[in-house]
C-alpha positions in Angstrom: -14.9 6.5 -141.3 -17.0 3.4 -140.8 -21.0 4.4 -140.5 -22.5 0.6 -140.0 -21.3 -1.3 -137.2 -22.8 -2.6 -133.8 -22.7 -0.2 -130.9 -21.1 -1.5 -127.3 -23.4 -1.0 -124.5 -22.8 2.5 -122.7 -22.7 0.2 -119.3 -23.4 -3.7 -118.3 -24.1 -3.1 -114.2 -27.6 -2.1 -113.3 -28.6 -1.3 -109.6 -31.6 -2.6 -107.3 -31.1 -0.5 -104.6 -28.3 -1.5 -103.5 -27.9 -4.8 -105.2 -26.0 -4.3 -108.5 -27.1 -6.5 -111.4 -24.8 -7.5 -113.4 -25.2 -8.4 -117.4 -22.2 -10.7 -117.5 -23.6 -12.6 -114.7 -26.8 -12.7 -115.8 -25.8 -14.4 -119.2 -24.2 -17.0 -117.2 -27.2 -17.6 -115.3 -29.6 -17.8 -118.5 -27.0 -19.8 -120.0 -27.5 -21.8 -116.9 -31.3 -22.5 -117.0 -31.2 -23.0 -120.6 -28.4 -25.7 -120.6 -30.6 -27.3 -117.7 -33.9 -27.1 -119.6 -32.3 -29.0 -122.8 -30.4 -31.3 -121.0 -34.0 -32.1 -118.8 -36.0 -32.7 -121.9 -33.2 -35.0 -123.5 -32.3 -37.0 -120.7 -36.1 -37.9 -119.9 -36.2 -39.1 -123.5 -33.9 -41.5 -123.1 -35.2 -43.2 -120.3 -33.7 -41.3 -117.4 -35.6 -39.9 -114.0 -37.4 -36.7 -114.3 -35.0 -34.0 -112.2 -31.7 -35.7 -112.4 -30.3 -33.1 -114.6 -30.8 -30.4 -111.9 -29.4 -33.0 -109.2 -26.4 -33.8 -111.1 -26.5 -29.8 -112.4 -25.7 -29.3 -108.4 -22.2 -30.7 -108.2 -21.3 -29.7 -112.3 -21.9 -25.9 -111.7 -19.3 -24.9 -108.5 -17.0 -27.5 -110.0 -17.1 -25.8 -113.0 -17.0 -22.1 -112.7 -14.3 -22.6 -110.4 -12.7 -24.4 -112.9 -12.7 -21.9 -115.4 -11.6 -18.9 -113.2 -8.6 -21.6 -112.4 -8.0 -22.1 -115.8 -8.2 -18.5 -116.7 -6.0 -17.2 -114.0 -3.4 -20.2 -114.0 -3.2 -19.0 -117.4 -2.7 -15.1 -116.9 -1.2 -15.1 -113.5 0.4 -11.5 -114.6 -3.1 -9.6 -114.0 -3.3 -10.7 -110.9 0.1 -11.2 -109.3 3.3 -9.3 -109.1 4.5 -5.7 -108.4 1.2 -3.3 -107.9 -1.2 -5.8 -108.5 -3.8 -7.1 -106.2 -4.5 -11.2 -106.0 -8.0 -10.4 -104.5 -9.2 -9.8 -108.0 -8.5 -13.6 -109.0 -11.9 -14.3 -107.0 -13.6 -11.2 -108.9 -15.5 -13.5 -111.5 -18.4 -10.8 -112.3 -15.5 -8.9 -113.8 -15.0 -11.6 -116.7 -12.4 -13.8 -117.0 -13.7 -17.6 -117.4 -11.8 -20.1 -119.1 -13.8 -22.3 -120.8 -11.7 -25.3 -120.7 -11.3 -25.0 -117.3 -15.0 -25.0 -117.1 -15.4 -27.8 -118.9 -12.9 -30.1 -117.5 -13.7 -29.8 -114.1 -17.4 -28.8 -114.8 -16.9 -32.8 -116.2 -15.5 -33.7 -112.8 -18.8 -32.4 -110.8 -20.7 -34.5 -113.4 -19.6 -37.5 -113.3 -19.2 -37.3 -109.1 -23.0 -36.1 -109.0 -24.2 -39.0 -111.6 -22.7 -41.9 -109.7 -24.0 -40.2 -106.3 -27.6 -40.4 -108.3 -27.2 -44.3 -109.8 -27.0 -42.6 -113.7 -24.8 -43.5 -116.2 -22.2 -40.4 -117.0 -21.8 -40.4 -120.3 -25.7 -40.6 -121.2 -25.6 -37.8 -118.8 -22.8 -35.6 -121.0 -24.5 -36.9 -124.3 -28.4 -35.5 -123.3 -26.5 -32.3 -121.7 -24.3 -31.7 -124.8 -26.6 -29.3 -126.9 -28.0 -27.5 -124.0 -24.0 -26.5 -122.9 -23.2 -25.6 -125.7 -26.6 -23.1 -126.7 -25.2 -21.7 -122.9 -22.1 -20.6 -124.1 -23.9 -19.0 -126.8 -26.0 -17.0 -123.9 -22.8 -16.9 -121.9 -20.8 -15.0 -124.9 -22.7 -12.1 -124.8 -21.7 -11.2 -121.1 -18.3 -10.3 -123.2 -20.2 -7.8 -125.2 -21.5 -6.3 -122.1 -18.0 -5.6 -120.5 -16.5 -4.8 -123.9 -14.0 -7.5 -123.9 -12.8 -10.4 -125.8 -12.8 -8.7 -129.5 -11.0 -9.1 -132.6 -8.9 -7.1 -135.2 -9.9 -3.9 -136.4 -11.9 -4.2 -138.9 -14.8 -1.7 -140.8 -17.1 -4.5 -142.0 -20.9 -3.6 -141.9 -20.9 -5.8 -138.4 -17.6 -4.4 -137.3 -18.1 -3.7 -133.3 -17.7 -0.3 -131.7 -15.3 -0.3 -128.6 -14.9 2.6 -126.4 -11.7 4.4 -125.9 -10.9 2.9 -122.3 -11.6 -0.6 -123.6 -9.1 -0.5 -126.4 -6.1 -2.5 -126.0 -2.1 -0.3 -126.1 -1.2 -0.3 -130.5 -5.3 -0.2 -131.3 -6.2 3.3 -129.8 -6.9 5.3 -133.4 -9.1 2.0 -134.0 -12.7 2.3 -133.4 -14.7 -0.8 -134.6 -13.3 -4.0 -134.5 -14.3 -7.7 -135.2 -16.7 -8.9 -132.8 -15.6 -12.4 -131.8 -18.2 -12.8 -129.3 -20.7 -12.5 -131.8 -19.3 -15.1 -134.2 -18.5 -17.5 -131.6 -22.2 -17.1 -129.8 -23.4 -17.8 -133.8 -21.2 -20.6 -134.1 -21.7 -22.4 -131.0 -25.5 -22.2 -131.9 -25.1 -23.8 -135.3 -23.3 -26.3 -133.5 -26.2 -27.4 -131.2 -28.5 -27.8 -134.2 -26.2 -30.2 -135.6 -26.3 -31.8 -132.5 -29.9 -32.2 -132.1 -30.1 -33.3 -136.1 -26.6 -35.8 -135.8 -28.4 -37.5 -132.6 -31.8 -38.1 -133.7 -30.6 -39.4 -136.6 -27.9 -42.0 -135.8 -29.1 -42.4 -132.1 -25.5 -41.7 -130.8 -24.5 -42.7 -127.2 -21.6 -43.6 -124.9 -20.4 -40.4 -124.8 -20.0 -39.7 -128.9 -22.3 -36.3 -128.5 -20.3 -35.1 -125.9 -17.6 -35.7 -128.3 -18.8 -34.2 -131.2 -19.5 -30.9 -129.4 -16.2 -30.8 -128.4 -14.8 -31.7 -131.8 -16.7 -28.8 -133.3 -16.8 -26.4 -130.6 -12.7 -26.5 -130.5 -12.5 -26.5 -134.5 -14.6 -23.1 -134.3 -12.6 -21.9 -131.7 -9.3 -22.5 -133.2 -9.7 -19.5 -135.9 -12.1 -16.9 -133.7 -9.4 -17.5 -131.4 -7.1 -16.4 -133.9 -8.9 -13.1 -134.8 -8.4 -11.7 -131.0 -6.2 -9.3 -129.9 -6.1 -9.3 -126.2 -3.1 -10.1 -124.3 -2.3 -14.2 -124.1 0.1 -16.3 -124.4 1.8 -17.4 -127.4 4.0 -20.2 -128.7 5.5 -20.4 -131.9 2.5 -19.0 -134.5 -0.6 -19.5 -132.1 -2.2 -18.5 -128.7 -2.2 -20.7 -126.5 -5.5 -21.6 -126.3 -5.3 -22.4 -130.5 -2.8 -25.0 -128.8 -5.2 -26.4 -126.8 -8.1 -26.3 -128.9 -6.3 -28.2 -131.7 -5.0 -31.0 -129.0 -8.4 -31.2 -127.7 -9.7 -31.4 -131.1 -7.9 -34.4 -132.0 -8.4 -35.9 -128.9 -12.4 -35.7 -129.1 -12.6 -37.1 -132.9 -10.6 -39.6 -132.1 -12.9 -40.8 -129.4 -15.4 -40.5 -131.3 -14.5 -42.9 -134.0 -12.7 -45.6 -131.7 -16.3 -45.4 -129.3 -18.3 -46.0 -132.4 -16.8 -48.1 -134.2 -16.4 -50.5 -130.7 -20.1 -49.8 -129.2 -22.5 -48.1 -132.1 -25.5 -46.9 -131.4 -26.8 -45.9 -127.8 -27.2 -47.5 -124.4 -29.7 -49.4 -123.8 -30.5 -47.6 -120.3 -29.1 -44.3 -118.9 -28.8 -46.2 -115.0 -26.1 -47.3 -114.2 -26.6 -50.8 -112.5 -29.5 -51.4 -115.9 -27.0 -50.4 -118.2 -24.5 -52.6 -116.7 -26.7 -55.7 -116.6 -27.9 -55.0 -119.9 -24.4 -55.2 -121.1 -23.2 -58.1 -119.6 -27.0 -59.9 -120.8 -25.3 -58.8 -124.6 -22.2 -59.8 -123.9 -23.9 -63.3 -122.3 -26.0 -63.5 -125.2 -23.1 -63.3 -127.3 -21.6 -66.1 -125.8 -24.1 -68.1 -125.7 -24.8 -67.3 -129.7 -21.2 -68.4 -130.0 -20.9 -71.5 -128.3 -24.5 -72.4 -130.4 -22.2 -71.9 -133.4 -19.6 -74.0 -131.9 -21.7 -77.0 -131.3 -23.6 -76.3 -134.3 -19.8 -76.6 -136.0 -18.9 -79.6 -134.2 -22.2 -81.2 -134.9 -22.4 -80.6 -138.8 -18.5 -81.6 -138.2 -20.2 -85.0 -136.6 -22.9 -85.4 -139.5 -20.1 -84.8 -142.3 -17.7 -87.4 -140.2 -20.3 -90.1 -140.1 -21.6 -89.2 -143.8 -17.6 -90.3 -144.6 -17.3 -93.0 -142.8 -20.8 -94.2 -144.4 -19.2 -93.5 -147.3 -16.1 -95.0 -146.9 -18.2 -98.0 -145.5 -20.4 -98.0 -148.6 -16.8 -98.0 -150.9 -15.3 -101.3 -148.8 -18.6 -103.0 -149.6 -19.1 -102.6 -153.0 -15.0 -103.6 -153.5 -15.6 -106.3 -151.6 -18.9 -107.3 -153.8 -17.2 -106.0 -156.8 -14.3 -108.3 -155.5 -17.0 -111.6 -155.2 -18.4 -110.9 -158.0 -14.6 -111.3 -159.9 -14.1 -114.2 -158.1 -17.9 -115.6 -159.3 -17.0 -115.2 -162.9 -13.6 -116.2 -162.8 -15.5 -119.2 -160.9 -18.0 -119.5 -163.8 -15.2 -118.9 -166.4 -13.6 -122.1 -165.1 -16.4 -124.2 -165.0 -17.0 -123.6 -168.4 -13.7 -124.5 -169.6 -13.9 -127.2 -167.4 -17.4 -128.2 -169.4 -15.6 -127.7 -172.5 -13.3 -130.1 -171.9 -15.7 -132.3 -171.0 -17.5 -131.6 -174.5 -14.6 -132.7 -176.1 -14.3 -135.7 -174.4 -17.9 -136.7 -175.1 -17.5 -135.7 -179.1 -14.5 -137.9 -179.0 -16.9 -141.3 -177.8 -19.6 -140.7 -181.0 -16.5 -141.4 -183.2 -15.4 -144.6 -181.7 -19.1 -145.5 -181.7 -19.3 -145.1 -185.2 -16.4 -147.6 -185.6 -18.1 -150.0 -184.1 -20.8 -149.8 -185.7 -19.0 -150.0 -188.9 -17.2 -152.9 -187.9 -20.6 -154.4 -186.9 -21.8 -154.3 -190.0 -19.0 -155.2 -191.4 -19.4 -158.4 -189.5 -23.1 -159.0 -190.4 -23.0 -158.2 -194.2 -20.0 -160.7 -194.4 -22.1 -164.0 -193.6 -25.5 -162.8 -195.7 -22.8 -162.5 -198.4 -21.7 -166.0 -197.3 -24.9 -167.4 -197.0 -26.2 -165.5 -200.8 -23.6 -167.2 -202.3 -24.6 -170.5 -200.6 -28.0 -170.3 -201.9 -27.2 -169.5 -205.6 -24.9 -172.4 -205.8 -27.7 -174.4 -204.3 -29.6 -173.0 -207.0 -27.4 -173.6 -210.1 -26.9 -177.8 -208.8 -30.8 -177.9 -208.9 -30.7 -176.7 -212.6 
């Protein structure tokens, strides 16, 4: 016998006179103002219009909780149809039965329809609504706990939930206390709003990448709380079908994620849509422009490093052709100094026929003083 565990309410429909109040729908309606409240203060923050949240909240809402009763009973068409069964009750939504992916696909459908009727871009919209859609489905999860609906395997954990007899499904009578999946998925959905709020403010993501995150963390949650349930859905192969879906949505959501920030990072510059556009198309200008600077830069430095060859290519012809006079200067010199050399030789050769002649001068003179000294002494020896 298990003697800790959370009690179930003993009802979830209290009555105004004659107006019945109903706990599931009031859950939905917290949830409601909550998600509107966050999504308010965040998209003022970034530069949006005090009030669009609430305009745009206008066409999301309908669009979105008929959405999920779509999903929800396109997806168990057996409560509602066939022998003894009454198709009225598809419209009875206070009664529970809200898909959440229905909810969120066409709730994302009334968004984006309401954020072009009001001039704002959709997925700053999504991103500043993100944490305070989520932190409803938190709010919106205890409405289960209310009807007694949407728990897990037996279990007789301290936290194990009590379920009353009539609320037990066929194989799970003797079973008294079982796993309360609201209670971890309203837990988990919270934590995942605080890493929303931290992830944003501290890589300023935009674009639509918190929208994407939620999703990507929401669905990997879901995947094994879904898992722990034991209420009547459809299966294929191992898993539920919403473990199916939650694991194709998953990938889908981190895979926009990455591709979106590794294309655009960071956020955009404003939340309307015809500034957001201009301001893009000033980047991707400015881009251009920065390119073709580059580009003329290139071809200019091209320019400068052609002309600084061809100066130098100049500058090489020049000095061959002055290395080339100055060979043909000394092979000019070279010659006139053989040339002066031979003249040298020419001139040494004259001295030597000068000196003959003087030799034969003197030849010629000493030969009559000899005549002429032997003239006198014979002159001499008559007188003696």
């Amino acid at each position: 016998m298990n003697l800790a565990y959370i009690p179930s309410p003993s009802e979830g429909v209290w009555h105004l006179g004659p107006l019945p109040l109903r706990a599931y729908a009031l859950a939905i309606i917290v949830g409601i103002i909550v998600a509107i409240w966050v999504g308010e203060r965040r998209f003022v923050a970034r530069g949006g219009r005090p009030g669009t949240v609430s305009d745009v909240a206008v066409w999301a809402i309908p669009f979105g909780l008929v959405g999920s009763r779509i999903y929800h009973v396109a997806t168990n068409p057996e409560f509602y149809f066939g022998d003894g069964k009454e198709p009225i009750q598809a419209l009875y939504v206070w009664e529970g039965g809200l898909g959440i992916w229905g909810a969120i696909g066409f709730g994302a459908l009334g968004a984006y329809l309401g954020c072009r009727y009001s001039g704002v871009k959709f997925t700053s919209y999504i991103d500043a609504v993100a944490p305070g859609v989520v932190l409803a489905q938190a709010i919106g999860r205890w409405g289960n706990y209310f009807n007694q609906e949407l728990f897990g395997k037996p279990t007789d954990k301290p936290w194990a939930l009590e379920i009353d007899l009539k609320n037990r499904p066929e194989g799970y009578l003797e079973y008294s206390t079982f796993h309360p999946t609201f209670l971890y998925e309203s837990l988990w959905c919270i934590a995942v709003a605080i890493v929303l709020f931290v992830v944003d403010r501290r890589f300023r993501l935009g674009r639509g990448r918190v929208f994407a995150l939620y999703v990507a963390l929401y669905t990997a949650g879901r995947a094994w709380i879904e898992d722990l349930r034991i209420d009547d859905a459809h299966e294929f192969g191992p898993f539920r079908l919403n473990v199916w879906v939650s694991l194709a949505i998953f990938v889908l959501a981190v895979a926009y994620f990455v591709i979106v920030g590794r294309r655009w990072p960071g956020r955009e510059e404003s939340v309307l849509r015809g500034d957001a556009d201009a301001a893009e198309d000033e980047d991707e200008d400015e881009d251009v422009e920065g390119a073709t600077a580059d580009a003329d830069d290139a071809d200019t430095d091209s320019a400068e490093d052609s002309d600084a060859d061809s100066a130098e290519d100049s500058d090489t012809k020049v000095a061959s052709a002055v290395d080339s006079d100055s060979g043909e200067d000394s092979d000019a010199k070279a010659g006139s100094d053989t040339d002066a050399g031979e003249s040298d030789g020419d001139d040494s050769a004259s001295p030597e026929k000068g000196d003959d002649a003087t030799d034969d001068s003197a030849s010629a003179d000493n030969e009559p003083s000899e005549a002429k000294g032997e003239s006198a002494s014979d002159d001499a020896a008559d007188k003696s």
